[in-house]
C-alpha positions as CSV (number, residue, x, y, z in Angstrom):
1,X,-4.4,9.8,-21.2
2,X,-7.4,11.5,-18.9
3,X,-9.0,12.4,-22.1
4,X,-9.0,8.7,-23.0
5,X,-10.1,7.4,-19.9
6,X,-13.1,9.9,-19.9
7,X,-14.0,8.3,-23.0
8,X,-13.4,4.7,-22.6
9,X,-15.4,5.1,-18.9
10,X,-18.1,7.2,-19.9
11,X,-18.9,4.0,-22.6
12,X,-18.9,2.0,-19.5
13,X,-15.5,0.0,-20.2
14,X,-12.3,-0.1,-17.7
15,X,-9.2,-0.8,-18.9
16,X,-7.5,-2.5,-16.0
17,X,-3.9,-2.6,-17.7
18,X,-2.8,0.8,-17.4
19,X,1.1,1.1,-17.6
20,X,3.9,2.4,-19.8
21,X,3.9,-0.5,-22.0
22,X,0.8,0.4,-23.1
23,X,0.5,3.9,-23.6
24,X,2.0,4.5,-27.4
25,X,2.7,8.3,-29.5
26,X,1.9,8.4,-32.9
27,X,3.9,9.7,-35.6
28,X,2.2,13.5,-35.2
29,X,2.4,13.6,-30.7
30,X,-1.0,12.1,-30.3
31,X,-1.0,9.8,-27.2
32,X,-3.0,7.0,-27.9
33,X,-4.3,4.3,-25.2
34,X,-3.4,0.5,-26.4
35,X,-4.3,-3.1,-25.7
36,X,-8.0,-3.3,-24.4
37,X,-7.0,-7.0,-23.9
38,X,-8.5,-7.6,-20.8
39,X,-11.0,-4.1,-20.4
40,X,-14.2,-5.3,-19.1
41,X,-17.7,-3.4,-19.3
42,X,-19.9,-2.2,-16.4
43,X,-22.8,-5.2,-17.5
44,X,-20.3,-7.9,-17.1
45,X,-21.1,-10.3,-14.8
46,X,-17.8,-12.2,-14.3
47,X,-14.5,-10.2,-13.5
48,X,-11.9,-12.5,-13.4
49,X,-11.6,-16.2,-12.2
50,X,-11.3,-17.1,-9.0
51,X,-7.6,-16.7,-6.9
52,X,-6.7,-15.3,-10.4
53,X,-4.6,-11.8,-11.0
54,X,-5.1,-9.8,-14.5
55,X,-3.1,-6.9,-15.2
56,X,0.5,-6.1,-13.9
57,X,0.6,-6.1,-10.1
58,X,2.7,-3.1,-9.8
59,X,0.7,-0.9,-11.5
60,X,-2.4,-2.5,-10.0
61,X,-4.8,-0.1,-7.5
62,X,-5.2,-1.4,-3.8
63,X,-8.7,-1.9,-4.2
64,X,-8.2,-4.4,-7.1
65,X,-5.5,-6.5,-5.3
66,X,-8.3,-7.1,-2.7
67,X,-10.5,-8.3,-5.1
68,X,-12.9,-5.3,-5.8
69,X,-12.7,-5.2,-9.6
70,X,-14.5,-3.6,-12.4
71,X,-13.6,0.2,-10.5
72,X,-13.2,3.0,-13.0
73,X,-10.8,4.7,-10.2
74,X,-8.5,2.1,-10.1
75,X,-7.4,2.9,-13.9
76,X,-6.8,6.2,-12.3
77,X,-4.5,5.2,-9.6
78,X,-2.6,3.0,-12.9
79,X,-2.6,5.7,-14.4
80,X,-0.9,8.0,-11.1
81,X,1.9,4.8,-11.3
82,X,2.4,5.4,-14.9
83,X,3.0,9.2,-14.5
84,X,5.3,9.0,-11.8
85,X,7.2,6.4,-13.6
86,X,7.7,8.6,-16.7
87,X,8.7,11.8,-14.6
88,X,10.7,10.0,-11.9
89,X,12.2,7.2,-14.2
90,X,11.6,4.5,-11.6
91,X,8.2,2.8,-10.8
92,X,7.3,3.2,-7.3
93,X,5.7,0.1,-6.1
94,X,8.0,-2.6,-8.0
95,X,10.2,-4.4,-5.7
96,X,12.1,-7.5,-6.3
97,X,8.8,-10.2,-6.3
98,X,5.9,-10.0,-7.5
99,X,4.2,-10.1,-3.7
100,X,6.9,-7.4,-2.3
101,X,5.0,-5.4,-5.1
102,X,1.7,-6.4,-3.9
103,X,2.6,-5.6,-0.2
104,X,3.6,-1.8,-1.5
105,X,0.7,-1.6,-3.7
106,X,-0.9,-1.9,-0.6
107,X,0.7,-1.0,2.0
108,X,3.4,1.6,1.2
109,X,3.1,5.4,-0.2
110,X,5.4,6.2,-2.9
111,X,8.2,8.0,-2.5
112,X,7.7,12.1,-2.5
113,X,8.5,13.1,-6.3
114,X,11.2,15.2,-6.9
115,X,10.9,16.2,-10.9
116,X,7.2,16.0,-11.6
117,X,6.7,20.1,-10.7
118,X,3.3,20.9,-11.8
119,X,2.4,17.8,-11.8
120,X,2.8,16.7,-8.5
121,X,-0.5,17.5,-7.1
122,X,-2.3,15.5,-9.6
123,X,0.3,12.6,-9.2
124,X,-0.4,12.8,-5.3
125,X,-3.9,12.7,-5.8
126,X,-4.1,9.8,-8.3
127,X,-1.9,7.5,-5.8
128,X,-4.8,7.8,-3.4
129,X,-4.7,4.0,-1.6
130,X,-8.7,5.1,-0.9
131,X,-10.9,5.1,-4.4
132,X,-13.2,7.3,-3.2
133,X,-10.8,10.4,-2.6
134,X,-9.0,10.1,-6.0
135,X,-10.2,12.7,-8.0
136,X,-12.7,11.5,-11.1
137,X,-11.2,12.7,-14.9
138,X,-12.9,15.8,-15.4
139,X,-11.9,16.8,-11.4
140,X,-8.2,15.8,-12.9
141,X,-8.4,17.7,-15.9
142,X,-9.3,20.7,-14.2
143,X,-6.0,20.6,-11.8
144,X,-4.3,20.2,-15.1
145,X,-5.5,23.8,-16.2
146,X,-4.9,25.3,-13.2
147,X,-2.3,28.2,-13.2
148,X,0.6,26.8,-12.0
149,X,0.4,28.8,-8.8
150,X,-3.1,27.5,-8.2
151,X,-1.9,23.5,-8.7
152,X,1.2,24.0,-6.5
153,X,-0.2,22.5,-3.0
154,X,0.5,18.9,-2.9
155,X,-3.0,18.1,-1.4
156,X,-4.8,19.9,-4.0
157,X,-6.6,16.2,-5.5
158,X,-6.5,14.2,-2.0
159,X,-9.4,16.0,-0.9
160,X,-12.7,13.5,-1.2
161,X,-15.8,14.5,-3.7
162,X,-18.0,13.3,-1.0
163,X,-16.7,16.3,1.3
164,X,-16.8,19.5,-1.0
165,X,-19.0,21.9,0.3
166,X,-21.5,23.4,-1.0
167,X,-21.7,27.2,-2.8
168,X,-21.5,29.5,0.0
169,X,-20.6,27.4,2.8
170,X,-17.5,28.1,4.4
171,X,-15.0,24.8,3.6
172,X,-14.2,22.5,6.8
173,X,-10.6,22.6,6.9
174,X,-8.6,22.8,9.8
175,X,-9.3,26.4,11.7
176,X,-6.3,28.4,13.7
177,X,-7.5,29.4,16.9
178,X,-7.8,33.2,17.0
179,X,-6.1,35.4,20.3
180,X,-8.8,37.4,21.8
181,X,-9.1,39.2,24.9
182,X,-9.9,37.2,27.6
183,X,-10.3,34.6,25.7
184,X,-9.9,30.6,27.5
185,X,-6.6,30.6,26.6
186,X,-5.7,33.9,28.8
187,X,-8.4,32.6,30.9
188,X,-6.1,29.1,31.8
189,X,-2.8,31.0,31.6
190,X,-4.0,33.5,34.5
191,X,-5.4,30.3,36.3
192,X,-1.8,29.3,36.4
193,X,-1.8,26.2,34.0
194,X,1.5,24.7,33.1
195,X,4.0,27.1,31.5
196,X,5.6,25.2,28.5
197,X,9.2,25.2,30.7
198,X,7.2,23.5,33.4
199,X,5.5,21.2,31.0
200,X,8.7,19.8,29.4
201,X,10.3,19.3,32.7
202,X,7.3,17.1,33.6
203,X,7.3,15.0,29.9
204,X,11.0,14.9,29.1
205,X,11.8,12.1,32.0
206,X,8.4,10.4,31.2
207,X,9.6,10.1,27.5
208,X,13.1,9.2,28.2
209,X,11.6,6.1,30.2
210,X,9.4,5.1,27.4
211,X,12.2,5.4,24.7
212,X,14.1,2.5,27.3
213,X,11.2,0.6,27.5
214,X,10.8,0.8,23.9
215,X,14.3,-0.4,23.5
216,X,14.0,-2.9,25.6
217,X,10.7,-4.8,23.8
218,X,12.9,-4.4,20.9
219,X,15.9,-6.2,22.2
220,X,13.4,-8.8,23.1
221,X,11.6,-9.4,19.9
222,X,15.2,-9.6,18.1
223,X,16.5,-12.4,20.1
224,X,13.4,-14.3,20.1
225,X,13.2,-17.1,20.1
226,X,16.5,-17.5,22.0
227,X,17.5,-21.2,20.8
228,X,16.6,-20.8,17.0
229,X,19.9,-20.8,15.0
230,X,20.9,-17.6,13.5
231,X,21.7,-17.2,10.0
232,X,19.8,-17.9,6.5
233,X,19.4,-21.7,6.6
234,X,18.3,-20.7,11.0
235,X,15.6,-18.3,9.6
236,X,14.6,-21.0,6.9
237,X,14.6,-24.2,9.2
238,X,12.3,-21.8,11.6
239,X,10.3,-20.3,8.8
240,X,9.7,-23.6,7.1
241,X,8.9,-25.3,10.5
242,X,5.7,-22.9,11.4
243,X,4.8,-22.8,7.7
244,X,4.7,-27.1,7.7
245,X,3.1,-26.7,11.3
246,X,0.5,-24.5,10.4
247,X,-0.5,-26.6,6.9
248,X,-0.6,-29.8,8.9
249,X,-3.4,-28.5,11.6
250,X,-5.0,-25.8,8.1
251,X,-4.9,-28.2,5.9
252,X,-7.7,-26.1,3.9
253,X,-6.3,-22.7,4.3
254,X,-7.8,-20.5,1.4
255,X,-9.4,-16.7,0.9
256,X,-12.6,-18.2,1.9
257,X,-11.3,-20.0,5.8
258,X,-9.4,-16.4,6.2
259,X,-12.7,-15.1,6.3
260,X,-13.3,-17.1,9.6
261,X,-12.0,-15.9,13.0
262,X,-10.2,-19.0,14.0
263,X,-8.4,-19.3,10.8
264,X,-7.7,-16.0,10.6
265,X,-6.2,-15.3,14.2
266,X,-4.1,-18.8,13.0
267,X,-3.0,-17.2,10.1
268,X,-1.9,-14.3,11.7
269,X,0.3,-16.1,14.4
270,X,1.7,-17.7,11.3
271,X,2.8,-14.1,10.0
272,X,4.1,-13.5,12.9
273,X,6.5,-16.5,13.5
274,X,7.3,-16.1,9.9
275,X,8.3,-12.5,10.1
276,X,10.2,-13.3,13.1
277,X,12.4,-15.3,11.2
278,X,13.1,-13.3,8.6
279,X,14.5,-10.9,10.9
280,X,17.2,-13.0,11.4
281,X,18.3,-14.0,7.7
282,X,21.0,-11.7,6.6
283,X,20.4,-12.7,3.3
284,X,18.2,-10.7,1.1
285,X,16.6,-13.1,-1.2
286,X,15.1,-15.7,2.0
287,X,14.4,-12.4,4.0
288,X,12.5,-11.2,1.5
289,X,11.0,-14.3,0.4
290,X,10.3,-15.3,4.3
291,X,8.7,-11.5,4.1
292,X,6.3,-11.7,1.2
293,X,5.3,-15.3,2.2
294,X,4.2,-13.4,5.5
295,X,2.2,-11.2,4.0
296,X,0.3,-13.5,1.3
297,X,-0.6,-15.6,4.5
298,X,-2.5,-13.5,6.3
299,X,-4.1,-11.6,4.0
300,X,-7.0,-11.8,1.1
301,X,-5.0,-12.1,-1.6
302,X,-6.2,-14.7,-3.9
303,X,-4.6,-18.7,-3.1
304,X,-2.7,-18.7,-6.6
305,X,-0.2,-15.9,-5.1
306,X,-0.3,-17.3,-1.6
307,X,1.3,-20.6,-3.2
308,X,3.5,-18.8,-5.3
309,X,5.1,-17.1,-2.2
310,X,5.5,-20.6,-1.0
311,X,7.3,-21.3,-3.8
312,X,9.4,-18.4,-3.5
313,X,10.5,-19.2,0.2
314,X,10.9,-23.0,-0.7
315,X,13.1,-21.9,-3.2
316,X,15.3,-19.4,-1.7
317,X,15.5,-21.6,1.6
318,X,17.1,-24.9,-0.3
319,X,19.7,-22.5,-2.1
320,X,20.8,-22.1,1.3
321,X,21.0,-25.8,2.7
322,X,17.5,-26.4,4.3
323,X,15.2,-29.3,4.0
324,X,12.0,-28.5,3.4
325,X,9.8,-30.7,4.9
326,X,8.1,-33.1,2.6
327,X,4.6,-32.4,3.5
């Protein structure tokens, strides 16, 4: 799969569909790279439509979901997806809507793998939300023919091109500060600085207080606000409420206004109110739906999914008995 990658990038073309359904074995082991349907090539002008999505959103890089296209890393994170699908057996970004996947696309790591061994390192690395600290295909391919010993440390790929060093020079990774004699730490110790015992008599009531505070603010964001009605249809009838509020005063609300500081501190109150409410829906399908909607309001991610997560809450909200408002 690297190998074809390599080849397909170094013509200039990226595939932008990378997932199991479209990886194929021939007849004598050869692993072969299918359906170029929607590849583009480095001279094209024109990605994709606008507000459109091409290729399968869980499998879809970060950068490509916020609308930075045409990337030959983000076949490589795909390709990460499609790796730890085949060793794990689950994907690790699909969830039950298409924008819960979006939201772990881009906000969420994967869970640690358990059975990819060897390949761990390079999974890790490939899974990278940031393009430029994935590692390129020959980078990749090298990990791959690494003794296994070598290839074991799970940060092995994370590591960004732009920071290796160069022959000679001494890497920048974190140093472990060395005991010498009279050194500043002996230095502060004899000055009588704070003896760890004396230093966790000092913090432990300081962090007992904050973990009540803490508590508190919780307590208070769960009950608010106090007179909504509790329940699915309650969370829907609020939800739907700030979502009709909001349209009413944005009646324009699209990627473009977001980019505006008005719009986009309105659209951010909006996630709020809306996640609020779905923290009181014990139902799964309006929490999440109340969830996602959330999400595809405050952020860039094309106005075709933004009205789709509309949908979704519309939906889920009348199976539970609330009127949606007619505007």
């Amino acid at each position: 799969m690297l190998e074809a990658l390599g080849a397909a990038h170094q013509a200039g073309i990226v595939h932008r569909d990378v997932k199991p359904a479209n990886v194929m074995m021939a007849s004598d082991g050869e692993v072969l790279l299918a359906d170029f349907g929607i590849a583009v090539h480095h001279a094209d002008t024109a990605l994709t439509s606008t507000g459109a999505v091409i290729g399968s959103v869980e499998y879809m890089a970060p950068e490509r979901a916020r609308g930075t296209d045409g990337l030959a890393a983000s076949d490589l994170f795909s390709l990460g997806v499609t790796l730890y699908q085949a060793v794990e057996g689950v994907s690790p970004f699909r969830r039950g809507t298409p924008t819960g996947c979006l939201a772990a696309v881009l906000f969420e790591e994967a869970a640690p793998s358990e059975r990819a061994g060897r390949l761990a390192p390079l999974i890790t690395g490939l899974l990278e939300k940031d393009p430029d600290r994935r590692p390129a295909v020959p980078e990749a391919l090298a990990l791959l023919r690494m003794p296994e010993s070598s290839a074991s440390a799970p940060q092995a790929t994370a590591t960004s091109r732009a920071e290796a060093t160069a022959p000679g020079v001494a890497p920048s990774g974190p140093r472990t500060a060395q005991s010498r004699p009279g050194n500043d730490a002996d230095a502060s110790t004899h000055r009588g600085a704070p003896t760890p015992t004396r230093r966790r008599g000092v913090l432990l009531p300081l962090l007992v207080g904050l973990l009540i505070v803490a508590c508190a603010g919780v307590a208070v964001v769960l009950k608010w606000p106090f007179w909504a009605e509790a329940g699915p249809k309650g969370a829907c009838d609020q939800g739907l409420r700030s979502i009709d509020t909001f349209q009413r005063n944005h009646p324009a609300i699209s990627d473009a206004t977001l980019d505006e500081p008005a719009e986009k501190s309105a659209a951010g109150k909006l996630a709020a109110k809306v996640r609020a409410a779905a923290a009181k829906a014990p139902k799964p399908d309006v929490s999440i739906a109340l969830r996602d909607y959330a999400i595809t309001a405050e952020s860039n991610v094309g106005d075709r999914l933004r009205a789709c997560s509309y949908q979704s809450v519309v939906s889920a909200c009348k199976k539970v008995g609330s009127e949606v408002p007619s505007s």
